[in-house]
GULONU-362240 format. One record per residue: residue in one letter; x, y, z of N, C-alpha, C in turn. Coordinates in pm, whole numbers, padded with zeros to 5 digits, always signed. Layout:
% GULONU-362240
AXYZXYZXYZ ...
END
This chain:
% GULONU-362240
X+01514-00658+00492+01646-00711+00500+01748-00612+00449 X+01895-00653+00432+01964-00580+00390+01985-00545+00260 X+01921-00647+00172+01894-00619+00025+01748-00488-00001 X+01733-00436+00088+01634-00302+00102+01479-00341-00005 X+01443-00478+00029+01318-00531+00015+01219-00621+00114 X+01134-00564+00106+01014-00600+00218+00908-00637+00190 X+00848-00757+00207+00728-00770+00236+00605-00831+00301 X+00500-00791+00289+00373-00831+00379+00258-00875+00282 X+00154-00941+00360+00018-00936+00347-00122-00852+00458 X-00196-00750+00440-00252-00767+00486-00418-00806+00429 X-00497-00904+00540-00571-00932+00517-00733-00895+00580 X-00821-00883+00522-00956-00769+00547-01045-00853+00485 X-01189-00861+00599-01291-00883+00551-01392-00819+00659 X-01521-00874+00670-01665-00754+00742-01601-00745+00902 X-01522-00840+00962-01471-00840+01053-01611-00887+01147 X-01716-00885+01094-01843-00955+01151-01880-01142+01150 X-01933-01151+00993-01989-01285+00961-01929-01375+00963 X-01944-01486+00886-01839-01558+00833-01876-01571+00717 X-01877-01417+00628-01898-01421+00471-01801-01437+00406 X-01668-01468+00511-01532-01469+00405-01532-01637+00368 X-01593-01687+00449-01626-01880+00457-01691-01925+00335 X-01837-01876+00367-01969-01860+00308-01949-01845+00175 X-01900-01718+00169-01915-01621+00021-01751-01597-00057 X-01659-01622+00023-01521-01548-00036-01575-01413-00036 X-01628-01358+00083-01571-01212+00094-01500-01184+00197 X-01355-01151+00130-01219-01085+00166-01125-01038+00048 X-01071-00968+00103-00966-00893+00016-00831-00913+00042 X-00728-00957-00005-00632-00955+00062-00519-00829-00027 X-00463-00749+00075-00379-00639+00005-00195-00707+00004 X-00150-00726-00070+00003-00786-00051+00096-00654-00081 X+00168-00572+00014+00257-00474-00001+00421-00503+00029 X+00467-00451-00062+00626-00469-00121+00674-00367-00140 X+00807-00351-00075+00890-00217-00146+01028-00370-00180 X+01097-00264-00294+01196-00237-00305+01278-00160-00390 X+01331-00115-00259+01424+00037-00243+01511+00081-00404 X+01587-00021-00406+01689-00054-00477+01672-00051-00635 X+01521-00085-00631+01481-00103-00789+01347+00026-00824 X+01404+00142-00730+01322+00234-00743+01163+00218-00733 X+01103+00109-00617+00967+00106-00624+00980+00154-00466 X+00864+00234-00396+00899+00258-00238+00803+00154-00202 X+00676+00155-00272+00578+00049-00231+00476+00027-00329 X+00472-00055-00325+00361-00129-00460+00250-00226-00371 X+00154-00217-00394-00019-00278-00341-00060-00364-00451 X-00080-00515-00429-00139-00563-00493-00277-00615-00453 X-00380-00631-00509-00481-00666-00431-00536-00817-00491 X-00597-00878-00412-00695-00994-00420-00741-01002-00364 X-00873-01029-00436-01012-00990-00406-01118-01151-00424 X-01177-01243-00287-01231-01374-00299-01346-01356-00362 X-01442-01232-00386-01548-01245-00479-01579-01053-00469 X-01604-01047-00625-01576-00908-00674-01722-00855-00632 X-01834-00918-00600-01956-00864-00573-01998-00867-00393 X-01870-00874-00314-01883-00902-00214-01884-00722-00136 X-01929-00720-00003-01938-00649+00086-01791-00569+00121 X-01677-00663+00174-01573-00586+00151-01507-00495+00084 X-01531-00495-00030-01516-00416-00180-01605-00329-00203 X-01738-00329-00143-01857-00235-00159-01816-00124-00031 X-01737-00123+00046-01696-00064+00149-01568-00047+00155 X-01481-00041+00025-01358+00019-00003-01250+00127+00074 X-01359+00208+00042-01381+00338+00081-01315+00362+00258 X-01369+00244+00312-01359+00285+00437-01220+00181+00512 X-01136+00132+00363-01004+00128+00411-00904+00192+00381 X-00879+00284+00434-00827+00402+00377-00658+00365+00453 X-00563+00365+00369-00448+00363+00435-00374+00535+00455 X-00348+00572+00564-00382+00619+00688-00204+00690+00669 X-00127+00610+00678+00059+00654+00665+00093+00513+00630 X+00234+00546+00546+00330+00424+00535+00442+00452+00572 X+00463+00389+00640+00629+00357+00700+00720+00289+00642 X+00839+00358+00570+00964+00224+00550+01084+00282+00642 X+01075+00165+00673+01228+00167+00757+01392+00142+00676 X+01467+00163+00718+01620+00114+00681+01658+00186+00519 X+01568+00318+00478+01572+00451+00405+01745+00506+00420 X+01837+00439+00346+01974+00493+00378+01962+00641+00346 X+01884+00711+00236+01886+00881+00246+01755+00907+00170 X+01721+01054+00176+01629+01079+00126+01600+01097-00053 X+01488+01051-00099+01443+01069-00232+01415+01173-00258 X+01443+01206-00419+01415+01344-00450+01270+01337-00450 X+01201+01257-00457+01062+01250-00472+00976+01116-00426 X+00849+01153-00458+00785+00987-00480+00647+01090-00541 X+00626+00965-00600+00504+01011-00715+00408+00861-00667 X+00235+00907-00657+00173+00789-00639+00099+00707-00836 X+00098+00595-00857+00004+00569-00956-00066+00505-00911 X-00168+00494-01004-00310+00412-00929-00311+00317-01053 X-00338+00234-01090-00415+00125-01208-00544+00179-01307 X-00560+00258-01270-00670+00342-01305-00588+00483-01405 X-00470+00550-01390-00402+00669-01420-00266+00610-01478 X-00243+00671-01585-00106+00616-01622-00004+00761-01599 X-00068+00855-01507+00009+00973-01457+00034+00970-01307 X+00144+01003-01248+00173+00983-01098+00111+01107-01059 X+00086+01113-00930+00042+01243-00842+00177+01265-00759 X+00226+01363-00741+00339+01379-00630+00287+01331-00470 X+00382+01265-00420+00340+01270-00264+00396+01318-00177 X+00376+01385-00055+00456+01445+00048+00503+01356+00167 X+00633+01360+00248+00714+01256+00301+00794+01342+00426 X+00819+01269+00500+00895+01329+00587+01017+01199+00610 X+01112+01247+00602+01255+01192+00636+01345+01172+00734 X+01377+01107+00827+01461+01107+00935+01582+01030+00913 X+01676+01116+00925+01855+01071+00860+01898+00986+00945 X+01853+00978+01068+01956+00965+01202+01865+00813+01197 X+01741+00808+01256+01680+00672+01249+01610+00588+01067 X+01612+00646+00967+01661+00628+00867+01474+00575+00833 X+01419+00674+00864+01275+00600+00843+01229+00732+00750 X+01121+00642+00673+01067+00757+00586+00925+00703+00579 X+00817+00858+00564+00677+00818+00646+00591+00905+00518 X+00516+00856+00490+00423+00893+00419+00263+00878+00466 X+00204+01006+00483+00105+01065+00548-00035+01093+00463 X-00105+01017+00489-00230+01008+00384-00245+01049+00229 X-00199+00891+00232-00117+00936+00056-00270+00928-00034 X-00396+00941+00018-00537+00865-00030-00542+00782-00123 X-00518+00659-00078-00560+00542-00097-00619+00471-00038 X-00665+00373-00104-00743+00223+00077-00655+00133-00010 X-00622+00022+00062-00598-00089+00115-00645-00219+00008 X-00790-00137-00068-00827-00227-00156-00795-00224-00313 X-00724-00124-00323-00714-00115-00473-00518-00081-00536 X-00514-00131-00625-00394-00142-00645-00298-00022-00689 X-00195-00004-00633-00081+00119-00665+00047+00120-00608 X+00160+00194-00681+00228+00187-00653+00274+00270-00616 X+00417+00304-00565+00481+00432-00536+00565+00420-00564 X+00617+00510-00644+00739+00504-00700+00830+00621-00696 X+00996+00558-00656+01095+00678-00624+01147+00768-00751 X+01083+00909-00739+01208+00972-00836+01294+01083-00808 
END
């Protein structure tokens, strides 16, 4: 929206069984920016059972690029944290002024574990 906050759920499980029925195995990832309060994107995760299959295969949700749209200019930075590090890693970004999108390109993370990104 125009208050430069967004958000989603996405949701993941074996994409096979019905162990998400059965067992509560799924994960659900809930992602949020907002712009305004210096977060670009923050991952929260929930997880229907911590000994499940989805989670044992982490690994292989790897988020890939992030896109935010409606980026009025570019950041001097973005730094990633993980829940795990109370130190950011720098991340690399590409910027477009004219369509106002800003893209972040295998920042290595998956999908299943929690972090944020934050503007500095």
């Amino acid at each position: 929206g125009d208050d430069g906050k967004a958000a989603g759920d996405l949701y993941m499980d074996d994409e096979v069984t019905f162990a998400h029925e059965r067992e509560r195995d799924y994960v659900v990832a809930s992602f949020s920016s907002s712009w305004g309060d210096g977060v670009a994107v923050q991952n929260s995760v929930r997880v229907g059972n911590a000994d499940g299959e989805v989670l044992e295969h982490a690994g292989d949700r790897v988020v890939e690029r992030i896109v935010v749209m409606g980026v009025e200019r570019a950041p001097g930075g973005l730094s990633l944290f993980r829940r795990t590090s109370s130190s950011g890693s720098p991340l690399e970004f590409q910027f477009d002024s004219l369509t106002k999108v800003l893209v972040v390109r295998k920042p290595e993370v998956t999908a299943c574990e929690d972090f944020h990104i934050q503007i500095v």
